[in-house]
mmCIF file as gemmi writes it, N, C-alpha and C atoms, coordinates in Angstrom:
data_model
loop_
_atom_site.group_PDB
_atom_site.id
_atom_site.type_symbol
_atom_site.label_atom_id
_atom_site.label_alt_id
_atom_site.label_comp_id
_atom_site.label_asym_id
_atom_site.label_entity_id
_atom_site.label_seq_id
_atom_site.pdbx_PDB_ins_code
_atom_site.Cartn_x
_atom_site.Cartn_y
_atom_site.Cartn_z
_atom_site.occupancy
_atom_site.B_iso_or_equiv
_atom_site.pdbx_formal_charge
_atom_site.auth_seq_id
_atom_site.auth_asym_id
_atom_site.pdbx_PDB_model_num
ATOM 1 N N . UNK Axp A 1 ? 241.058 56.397 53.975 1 0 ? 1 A 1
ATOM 2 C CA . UNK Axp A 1 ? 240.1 55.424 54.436 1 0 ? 1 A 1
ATOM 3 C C . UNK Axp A 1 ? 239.011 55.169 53.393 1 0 ? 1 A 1
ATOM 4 N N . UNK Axp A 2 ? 238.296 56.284 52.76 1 0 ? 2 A 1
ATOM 5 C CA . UNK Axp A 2 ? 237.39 56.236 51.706 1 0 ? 2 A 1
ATOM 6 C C . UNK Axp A 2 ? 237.813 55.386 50.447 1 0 ? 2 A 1
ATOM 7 N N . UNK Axp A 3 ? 238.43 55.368 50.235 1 0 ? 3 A 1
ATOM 8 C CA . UNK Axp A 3 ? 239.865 53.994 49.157 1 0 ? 3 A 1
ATOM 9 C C . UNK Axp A 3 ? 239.32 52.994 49.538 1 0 ? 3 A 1
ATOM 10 N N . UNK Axp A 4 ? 239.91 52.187 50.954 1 0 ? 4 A 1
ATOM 11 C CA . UNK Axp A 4 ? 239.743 51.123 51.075 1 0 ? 4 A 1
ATOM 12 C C . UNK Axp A 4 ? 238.377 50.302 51.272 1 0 ? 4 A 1
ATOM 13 N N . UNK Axp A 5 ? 237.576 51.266 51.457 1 0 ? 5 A 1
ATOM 14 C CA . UNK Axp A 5 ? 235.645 51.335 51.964 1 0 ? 5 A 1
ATOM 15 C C . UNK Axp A 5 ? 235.212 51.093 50.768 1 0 ? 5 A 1
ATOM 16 N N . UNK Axp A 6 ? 235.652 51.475 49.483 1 0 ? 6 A 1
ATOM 17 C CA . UNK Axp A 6 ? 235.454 51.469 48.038 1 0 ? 6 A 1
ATOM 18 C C . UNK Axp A 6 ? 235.973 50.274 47.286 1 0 ? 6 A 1
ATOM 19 N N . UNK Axp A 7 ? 237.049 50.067 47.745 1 0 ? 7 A 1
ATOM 20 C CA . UNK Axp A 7 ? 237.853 48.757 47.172 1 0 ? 7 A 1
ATOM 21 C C . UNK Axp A 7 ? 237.174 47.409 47.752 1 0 ? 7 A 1
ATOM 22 N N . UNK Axp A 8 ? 236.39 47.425 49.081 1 0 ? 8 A 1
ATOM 23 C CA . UNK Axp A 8 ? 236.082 46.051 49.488 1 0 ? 8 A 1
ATOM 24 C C . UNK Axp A 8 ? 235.08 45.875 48.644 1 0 ? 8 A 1
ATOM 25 N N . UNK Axp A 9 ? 233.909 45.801 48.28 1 0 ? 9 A 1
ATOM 26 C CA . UNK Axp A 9 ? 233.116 45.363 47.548 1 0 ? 9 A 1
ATOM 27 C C . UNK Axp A 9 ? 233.304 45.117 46.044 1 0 ? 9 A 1
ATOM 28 N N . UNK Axp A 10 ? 234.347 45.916 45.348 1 0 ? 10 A 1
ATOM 29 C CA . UNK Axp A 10 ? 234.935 45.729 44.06 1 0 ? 10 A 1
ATOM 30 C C . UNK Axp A 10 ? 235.973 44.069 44.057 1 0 ? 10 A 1
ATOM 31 N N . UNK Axp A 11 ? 236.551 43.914 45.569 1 0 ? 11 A 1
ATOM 32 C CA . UNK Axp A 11 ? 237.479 42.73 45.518 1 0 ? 11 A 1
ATOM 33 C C . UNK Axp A 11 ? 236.279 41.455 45.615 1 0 ? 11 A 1
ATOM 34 N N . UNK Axp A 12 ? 235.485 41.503 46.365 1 0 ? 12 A 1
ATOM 35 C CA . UNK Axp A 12 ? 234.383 40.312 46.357 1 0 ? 12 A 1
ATOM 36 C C . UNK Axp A 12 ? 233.912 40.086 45.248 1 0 ? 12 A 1
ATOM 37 N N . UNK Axp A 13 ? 233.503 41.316 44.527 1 0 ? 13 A 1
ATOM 38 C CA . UNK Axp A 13 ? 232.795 40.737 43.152 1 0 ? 13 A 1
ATOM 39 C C . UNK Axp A 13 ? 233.879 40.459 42.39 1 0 ? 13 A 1
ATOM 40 N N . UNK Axp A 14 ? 234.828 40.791 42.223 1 0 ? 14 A 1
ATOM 41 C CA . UNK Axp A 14 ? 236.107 39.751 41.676 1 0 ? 14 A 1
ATOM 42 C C . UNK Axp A 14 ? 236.422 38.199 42.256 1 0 ? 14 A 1
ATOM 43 N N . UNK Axp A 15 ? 235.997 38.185 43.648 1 0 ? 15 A 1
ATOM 44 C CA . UNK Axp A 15 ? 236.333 36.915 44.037 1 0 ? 15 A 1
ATOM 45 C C . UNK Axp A 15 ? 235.143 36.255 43.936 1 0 ? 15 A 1
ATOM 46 N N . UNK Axp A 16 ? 233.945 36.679 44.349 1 0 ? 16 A 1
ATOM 47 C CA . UNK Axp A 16 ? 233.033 35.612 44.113 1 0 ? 16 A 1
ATOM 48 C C . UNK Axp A 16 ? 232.963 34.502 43.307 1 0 ? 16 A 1
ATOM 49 N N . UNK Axp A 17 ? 233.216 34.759 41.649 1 0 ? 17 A 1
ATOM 50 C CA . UNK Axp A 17 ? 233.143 33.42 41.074 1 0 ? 17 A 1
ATOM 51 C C . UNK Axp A 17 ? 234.358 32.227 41.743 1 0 ? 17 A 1
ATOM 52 N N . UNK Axp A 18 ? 235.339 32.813 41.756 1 0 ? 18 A 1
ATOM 53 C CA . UNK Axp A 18 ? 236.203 32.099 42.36 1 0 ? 18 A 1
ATOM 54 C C . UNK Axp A 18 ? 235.734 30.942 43.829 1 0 ? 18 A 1
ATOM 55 N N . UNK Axp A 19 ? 235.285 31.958 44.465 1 0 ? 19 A 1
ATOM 56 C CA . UNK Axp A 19 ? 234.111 31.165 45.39 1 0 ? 19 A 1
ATOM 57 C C . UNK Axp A 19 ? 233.401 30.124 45.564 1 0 ? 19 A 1
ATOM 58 N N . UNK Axp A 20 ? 232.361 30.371 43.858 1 0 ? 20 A 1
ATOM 59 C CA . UNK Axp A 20 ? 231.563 30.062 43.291 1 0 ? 20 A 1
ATOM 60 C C . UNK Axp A 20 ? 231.809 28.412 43.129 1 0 ? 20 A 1
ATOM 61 N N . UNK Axp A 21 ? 232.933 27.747 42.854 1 0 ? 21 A 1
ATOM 62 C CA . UNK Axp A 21 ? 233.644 27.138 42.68 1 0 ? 21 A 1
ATOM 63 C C . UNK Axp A 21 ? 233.499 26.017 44.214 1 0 ? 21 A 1
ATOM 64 N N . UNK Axp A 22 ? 233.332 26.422 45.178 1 0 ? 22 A 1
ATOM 65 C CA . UNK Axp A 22 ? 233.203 25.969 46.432 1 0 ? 22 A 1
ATOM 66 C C . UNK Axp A 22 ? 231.876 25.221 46.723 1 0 ? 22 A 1
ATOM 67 N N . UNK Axp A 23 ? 231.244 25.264 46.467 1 0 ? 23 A 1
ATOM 68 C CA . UNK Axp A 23 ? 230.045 25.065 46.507 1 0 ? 23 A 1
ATOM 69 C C . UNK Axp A 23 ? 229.299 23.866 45.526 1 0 ? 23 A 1
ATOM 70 N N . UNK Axp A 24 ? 230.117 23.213 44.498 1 0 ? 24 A 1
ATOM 71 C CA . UNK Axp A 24 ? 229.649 22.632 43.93 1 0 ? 24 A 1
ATOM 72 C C . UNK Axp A 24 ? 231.07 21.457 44.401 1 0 ? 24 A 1
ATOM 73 N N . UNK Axp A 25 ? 230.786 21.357 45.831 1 0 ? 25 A 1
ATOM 74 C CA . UNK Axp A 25 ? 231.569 19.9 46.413 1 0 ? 25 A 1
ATOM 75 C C . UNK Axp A 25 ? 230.432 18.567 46.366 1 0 ? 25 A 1
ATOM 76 N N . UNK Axp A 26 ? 229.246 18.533 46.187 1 0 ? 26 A 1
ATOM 77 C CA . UNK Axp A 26 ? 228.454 17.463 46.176 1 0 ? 26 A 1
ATOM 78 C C . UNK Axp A 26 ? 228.718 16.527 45.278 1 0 ? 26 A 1
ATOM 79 N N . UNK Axp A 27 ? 228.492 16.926 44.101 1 0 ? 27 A 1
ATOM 80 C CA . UNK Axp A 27 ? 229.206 15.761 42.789 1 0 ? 27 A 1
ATOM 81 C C . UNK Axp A 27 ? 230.436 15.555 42.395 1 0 ? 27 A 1
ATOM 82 N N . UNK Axp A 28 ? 230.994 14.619 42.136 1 0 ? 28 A 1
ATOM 83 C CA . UNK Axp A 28 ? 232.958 15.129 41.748 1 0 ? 28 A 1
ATOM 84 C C . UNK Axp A 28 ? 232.711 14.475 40.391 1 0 ? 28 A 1
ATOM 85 N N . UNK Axp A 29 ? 233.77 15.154 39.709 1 0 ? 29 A 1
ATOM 86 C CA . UNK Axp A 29 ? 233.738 14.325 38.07 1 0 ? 29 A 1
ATOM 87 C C . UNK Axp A 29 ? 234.206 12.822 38.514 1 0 ? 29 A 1
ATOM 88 N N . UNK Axp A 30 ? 234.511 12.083 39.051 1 0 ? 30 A 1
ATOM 89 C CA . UNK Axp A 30 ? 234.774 10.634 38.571 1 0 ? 30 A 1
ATOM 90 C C . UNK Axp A 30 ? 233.269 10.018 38.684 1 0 ? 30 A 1
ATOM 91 N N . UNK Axp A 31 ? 231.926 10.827 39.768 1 0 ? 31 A 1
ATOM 92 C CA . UNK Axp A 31 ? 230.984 10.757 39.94 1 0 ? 31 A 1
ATOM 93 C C . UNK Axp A 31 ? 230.15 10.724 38.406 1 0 ? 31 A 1
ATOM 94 N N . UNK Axp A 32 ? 230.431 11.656 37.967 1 0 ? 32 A 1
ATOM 95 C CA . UNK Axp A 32 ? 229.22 11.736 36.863 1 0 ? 32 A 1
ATOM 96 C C . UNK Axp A 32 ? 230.318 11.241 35.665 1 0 ? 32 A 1
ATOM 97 N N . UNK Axp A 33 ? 231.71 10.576 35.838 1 0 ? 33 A 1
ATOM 98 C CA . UNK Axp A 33 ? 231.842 10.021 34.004 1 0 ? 33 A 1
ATOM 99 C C . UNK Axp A 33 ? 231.445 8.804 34.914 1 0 ? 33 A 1
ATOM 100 N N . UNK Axp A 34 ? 231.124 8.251 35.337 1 0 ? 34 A 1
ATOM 101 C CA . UNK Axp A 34 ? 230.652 7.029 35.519 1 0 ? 34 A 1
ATOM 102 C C . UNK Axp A 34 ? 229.329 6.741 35.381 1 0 ? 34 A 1
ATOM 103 N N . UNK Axp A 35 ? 228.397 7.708 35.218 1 0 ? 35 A 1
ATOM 104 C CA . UNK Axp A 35 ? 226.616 7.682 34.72 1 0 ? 35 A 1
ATOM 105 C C . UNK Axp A 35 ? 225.747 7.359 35.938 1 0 ? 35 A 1
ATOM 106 N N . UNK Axp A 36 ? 224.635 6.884 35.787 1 0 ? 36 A 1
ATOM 107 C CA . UNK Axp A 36 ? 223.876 6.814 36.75 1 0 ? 36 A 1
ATOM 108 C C . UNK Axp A 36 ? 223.613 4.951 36.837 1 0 ? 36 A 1
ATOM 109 N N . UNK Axp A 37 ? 224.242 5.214 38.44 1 0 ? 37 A 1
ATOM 110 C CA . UNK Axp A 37 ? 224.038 3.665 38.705 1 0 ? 37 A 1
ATOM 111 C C . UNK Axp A 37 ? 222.86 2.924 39.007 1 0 ? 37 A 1
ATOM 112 N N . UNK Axp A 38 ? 221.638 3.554 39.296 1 0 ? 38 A 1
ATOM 113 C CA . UNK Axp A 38 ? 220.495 2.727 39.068 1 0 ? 38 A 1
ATOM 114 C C . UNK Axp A 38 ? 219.882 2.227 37.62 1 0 ? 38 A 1
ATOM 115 N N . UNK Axp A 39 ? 220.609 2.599 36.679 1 0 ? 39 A 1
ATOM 116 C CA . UNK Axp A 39 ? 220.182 2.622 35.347 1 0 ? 39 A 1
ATOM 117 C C . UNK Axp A 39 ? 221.414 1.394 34.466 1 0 ? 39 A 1
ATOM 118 N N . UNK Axp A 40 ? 222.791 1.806 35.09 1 0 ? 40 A 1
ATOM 119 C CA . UNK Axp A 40 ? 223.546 0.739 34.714 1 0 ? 40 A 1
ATOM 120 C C . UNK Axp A 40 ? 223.248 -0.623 35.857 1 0 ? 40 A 1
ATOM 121 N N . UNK Axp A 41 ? 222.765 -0.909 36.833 1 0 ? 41 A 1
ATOM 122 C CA . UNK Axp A 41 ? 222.954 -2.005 37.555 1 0 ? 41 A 1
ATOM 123 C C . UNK Axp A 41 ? 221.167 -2.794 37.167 1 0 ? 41 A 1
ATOM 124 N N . UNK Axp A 42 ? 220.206 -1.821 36.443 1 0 ? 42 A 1
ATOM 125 C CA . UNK Axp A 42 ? 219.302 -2.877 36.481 1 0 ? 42 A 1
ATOM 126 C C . UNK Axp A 42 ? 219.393 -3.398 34.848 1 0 ? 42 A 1
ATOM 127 N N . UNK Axp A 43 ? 220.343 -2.737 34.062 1 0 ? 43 A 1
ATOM 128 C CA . UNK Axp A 43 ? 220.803 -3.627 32.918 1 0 ? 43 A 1
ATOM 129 C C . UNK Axp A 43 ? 219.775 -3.807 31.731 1 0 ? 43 A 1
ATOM 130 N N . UNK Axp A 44 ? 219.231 -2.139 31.889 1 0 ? 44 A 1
ATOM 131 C CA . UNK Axp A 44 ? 218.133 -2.241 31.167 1 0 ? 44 A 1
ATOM 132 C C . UNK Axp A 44 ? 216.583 -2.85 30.8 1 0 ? 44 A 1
ATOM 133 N N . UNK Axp A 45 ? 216.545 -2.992 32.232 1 0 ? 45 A 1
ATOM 134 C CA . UNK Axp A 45 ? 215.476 -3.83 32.786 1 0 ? 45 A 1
ATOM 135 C C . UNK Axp A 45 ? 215.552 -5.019 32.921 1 0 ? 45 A 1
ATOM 136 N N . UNK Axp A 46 ? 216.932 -5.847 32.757 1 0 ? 46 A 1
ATOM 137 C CA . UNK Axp A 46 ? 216.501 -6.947 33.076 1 0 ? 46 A 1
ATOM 138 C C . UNK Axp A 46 ? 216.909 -7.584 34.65 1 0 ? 46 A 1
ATOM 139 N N . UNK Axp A 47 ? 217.138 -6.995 35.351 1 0 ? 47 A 1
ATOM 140 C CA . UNK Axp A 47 ? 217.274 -7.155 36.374 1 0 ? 47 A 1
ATOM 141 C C . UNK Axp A 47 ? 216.553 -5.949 37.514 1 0 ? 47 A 1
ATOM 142 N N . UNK Axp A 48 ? 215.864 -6.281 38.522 1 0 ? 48 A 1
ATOM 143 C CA . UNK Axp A 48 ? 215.035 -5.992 39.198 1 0 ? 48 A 1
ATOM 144 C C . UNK Axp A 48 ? 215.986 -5.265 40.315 1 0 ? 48 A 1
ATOM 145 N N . UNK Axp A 49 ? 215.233 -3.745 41.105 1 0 ? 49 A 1
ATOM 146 C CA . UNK Axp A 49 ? 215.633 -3.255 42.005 1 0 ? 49 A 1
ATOM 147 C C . UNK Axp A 49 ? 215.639 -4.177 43.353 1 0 ? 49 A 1
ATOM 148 N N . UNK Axp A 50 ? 216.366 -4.139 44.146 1 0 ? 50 A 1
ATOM 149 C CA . UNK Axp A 50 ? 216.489 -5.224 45.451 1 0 ? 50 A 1
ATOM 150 C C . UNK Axp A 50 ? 216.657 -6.105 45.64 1 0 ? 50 A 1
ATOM 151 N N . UNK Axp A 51 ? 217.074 -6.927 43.916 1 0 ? 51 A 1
ATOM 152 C CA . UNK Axp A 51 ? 217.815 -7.855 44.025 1 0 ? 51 A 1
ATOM 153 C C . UNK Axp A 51 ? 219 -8.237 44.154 1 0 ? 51 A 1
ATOM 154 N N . UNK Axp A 52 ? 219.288 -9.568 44.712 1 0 ? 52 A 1
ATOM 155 C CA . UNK Axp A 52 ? 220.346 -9.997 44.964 1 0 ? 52 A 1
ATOM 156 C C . UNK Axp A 52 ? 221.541 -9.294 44.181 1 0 ? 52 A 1
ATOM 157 N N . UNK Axp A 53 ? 221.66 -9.023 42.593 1 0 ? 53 A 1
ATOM 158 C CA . UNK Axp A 53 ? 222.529 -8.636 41.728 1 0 ? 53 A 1
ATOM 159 C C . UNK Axp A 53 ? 222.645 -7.35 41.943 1 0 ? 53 A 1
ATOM 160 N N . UNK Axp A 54 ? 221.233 -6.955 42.062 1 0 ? 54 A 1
ATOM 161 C CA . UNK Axp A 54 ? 221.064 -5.681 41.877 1 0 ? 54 A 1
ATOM 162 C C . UNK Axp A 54 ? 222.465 -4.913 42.907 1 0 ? 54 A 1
ATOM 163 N N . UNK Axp A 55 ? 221.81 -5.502 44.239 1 0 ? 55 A 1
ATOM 164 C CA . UNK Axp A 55 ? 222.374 -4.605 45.288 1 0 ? 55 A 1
ATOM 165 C C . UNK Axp A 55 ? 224.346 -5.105 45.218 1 0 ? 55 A 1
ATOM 166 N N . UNK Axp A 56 ? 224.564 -6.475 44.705 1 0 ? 56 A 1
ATOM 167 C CA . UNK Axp A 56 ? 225.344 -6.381 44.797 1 0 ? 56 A 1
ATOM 168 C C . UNK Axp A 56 ? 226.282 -5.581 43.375 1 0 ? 56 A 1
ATOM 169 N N . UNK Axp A 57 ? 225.824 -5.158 42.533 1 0 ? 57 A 1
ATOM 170 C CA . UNK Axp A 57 ? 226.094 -4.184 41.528 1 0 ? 57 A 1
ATOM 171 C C . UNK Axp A 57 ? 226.337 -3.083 42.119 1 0 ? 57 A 1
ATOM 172 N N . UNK Axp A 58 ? 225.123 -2.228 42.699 1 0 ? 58 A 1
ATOM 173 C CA . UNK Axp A 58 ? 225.256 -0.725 43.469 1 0 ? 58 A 1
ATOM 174 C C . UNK Axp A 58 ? 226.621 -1.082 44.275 1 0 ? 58 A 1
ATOM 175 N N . UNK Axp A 59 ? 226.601 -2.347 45.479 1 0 ? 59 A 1
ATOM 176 C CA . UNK Axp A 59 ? 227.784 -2.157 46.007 1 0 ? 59 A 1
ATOM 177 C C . UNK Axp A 59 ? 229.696 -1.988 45.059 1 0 ? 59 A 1
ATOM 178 N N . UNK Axp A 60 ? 229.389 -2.771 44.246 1 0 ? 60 A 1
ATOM 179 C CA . UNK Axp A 60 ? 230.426 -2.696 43.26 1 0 ? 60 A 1
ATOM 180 C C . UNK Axp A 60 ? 230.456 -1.488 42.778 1 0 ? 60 A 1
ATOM 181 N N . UNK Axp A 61 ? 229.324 -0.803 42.262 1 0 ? 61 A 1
ATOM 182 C CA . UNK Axp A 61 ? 229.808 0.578 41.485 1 0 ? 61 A 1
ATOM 183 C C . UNK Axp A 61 ? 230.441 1.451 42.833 1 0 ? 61 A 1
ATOM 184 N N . UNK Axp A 62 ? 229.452 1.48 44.25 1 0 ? 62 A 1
ATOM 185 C CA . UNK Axp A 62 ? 230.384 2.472 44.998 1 0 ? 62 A 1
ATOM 186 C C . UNK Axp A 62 ? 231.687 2.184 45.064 1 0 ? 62 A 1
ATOM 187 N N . UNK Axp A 63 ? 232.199 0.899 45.383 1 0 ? 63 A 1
ATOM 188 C CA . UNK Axp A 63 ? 233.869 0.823 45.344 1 0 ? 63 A 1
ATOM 189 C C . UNK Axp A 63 ? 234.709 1.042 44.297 1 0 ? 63 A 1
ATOM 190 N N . UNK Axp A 64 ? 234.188 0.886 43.179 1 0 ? 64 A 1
ATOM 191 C CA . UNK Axp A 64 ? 234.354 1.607 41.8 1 0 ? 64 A 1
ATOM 192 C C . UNK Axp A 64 ? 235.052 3.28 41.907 1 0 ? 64 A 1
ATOM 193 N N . UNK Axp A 65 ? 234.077 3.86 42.652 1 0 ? 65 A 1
ATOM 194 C CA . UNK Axp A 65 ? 233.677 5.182 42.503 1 0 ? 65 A 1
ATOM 195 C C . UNK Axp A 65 ? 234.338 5.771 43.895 1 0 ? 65 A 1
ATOM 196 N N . UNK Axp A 66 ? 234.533 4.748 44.559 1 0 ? 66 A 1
ATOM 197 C CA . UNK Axp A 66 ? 235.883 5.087 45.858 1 0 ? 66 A 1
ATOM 198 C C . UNK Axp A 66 ? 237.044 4.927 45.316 1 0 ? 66 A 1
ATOM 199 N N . UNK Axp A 67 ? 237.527 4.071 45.114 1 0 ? 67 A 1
ATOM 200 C CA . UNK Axp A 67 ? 238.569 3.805 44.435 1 0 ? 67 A 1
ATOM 201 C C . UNK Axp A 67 ? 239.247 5.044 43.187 1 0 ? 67 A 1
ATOM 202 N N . UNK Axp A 68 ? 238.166 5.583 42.391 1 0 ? 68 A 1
ATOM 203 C CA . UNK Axp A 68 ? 238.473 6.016 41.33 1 0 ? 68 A 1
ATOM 204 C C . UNK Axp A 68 ? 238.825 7.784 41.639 1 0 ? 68 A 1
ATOM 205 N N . UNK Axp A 69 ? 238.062 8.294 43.034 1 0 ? 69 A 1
ATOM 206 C CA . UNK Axp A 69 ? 238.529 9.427 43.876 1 0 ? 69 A 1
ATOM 207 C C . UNK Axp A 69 ? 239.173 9.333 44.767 1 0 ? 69 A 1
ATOM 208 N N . UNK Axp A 70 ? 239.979 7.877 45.176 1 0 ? 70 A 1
ATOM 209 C CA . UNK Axp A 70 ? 241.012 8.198 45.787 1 0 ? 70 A 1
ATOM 210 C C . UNK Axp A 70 ? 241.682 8.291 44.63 1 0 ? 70 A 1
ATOM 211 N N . UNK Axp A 71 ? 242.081 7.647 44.031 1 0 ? 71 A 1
ATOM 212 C CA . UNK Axp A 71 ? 243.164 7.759 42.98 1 0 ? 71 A 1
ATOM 213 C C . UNK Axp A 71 ? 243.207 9.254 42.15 1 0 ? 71 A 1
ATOM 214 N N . UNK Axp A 72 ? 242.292 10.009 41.869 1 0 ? 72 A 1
ATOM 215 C CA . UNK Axp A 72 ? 241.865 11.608 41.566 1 0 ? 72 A 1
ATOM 216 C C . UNK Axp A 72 ? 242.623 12.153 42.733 1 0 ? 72 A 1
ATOM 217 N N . UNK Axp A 73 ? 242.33 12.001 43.913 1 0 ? 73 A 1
ATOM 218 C CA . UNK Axp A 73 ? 243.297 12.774 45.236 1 0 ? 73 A 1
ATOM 219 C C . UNK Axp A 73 ? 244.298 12.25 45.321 1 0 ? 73 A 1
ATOM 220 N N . UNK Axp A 74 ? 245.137 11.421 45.132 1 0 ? 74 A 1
ATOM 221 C CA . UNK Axp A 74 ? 246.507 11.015 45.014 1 0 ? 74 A 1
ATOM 222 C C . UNK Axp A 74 ? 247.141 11.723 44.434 1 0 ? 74 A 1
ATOM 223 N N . UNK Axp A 75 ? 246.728 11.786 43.061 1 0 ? 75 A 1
ATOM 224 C CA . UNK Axp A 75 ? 247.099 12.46 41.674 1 0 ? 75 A 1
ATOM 225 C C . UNK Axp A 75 ? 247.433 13.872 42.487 1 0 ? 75 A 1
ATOM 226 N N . UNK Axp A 76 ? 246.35 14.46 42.945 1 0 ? 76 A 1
ATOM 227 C CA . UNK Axp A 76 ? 246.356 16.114 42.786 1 0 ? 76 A 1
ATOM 228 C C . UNK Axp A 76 ? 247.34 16.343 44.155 1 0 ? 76 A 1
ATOM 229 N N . UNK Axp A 77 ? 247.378 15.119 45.325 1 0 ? 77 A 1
ATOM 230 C CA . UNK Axp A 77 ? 248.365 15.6 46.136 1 0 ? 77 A 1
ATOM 231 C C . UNK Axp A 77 ? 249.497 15.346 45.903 1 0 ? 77 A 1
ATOM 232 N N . UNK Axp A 78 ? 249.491 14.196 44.376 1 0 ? 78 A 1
ATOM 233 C CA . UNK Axp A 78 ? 251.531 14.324 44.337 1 0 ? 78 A 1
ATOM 234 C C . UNK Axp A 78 ? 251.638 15.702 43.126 1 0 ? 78 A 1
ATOM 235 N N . UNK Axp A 79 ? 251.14 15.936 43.091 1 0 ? 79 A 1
ATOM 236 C CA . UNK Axp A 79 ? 251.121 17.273 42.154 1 0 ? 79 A 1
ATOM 237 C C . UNK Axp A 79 ? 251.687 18.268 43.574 1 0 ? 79 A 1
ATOM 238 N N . UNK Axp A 80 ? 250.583 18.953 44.218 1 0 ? 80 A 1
ATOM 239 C CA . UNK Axp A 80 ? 251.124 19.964 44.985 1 0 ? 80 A 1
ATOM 240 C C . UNK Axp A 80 ? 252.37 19.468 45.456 1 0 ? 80 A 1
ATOM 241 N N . UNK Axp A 81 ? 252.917 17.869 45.856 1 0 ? 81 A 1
ATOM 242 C CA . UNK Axp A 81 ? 254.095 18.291 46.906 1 0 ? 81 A 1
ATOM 243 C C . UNK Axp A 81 ? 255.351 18.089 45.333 1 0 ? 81 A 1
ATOM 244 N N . UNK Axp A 82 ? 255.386 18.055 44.454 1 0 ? 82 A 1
ATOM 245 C CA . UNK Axp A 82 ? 256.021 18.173 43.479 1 0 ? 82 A 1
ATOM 246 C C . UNK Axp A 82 ? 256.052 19.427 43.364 1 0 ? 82 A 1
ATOM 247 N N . UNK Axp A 83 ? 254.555 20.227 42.469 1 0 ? 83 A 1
ATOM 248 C CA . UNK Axp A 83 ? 255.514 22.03 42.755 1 0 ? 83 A 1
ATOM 249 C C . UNK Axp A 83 ? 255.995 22.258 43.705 1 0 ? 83 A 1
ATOM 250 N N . UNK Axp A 84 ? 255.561 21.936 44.849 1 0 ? 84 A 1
ATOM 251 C CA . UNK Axp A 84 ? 256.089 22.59 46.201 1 0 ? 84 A 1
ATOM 252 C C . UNK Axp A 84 ? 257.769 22.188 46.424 1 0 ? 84 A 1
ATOM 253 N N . UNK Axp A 85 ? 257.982 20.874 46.15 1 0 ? 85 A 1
ATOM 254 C CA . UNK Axp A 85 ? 259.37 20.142 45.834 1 0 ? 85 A 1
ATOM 255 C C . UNK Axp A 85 ? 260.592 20.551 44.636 1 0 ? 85 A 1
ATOM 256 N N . UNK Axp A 86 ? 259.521 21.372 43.587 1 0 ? 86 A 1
ATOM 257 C CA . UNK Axp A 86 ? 260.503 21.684 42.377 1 0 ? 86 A 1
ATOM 258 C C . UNK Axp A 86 ? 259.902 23.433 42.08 1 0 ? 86 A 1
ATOM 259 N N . UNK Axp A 87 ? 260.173 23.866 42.957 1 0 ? 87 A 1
ATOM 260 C CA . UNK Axp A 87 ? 259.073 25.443 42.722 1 0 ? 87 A 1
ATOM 261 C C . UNK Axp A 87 ? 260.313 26.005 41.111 1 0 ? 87 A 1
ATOM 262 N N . UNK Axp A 88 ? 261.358 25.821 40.781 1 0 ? 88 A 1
ATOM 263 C CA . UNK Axp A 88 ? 262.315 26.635 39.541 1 0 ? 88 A 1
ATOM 264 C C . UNK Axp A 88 ? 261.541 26.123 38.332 1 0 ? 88 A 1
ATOM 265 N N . UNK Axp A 89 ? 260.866 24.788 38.174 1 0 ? 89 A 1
ATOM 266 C CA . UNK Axp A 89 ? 260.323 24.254 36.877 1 0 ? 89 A 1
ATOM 267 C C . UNK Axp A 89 ? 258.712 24.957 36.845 1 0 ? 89 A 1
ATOM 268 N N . UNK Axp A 90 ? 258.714 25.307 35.386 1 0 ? 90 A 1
ATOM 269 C CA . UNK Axp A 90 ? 257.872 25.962 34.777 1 0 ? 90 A 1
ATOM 270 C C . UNK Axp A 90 ? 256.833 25.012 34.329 1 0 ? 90 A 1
């Protein structure tokens, strides 16, 4: 019993970073290679926050940025059902 009382806290701090990993679901990379959209939609000042362009820019970058994580989750789910479909290929 003294083994296994010893081994649990040695397996967490092995797993934690792994964990660690969980937690940073707020931003996704297609999020940040795309930059910051209040900075690309006012065009370097020449276009004003709440305008007409403006807002319809922000709306364009979100569908941008939908579009570009579905297509990121497509990818990674024809991946799993492919290994899962061809488990002998390396």
């Amino acid at each position: 019993m003294r083994s296994i009382s010893a081994r649990a806290p040695l397996a967490l701090l092995l797993a934690l970073p792994l964990l660690a990993g969980c937690l940073e679901r707020g931003r996704s990379p297609v999020a940040e290679s795309m930059g910051d959209d209040d900075q690309y939609c006012q065009a370097n000042g020449t276009v004003k926050v709440g305008s007409p362009e403006y807002v319809a820019c922000r709306k364009d970058r979100d569908v941008q940025r939908q579009n570009a994580e579905a297509r990121a989750d497509r990818k990674q789910r024809d991946l799993g059902e492919y290994m899962v479909n061809h488990p002998d290929v390396h």
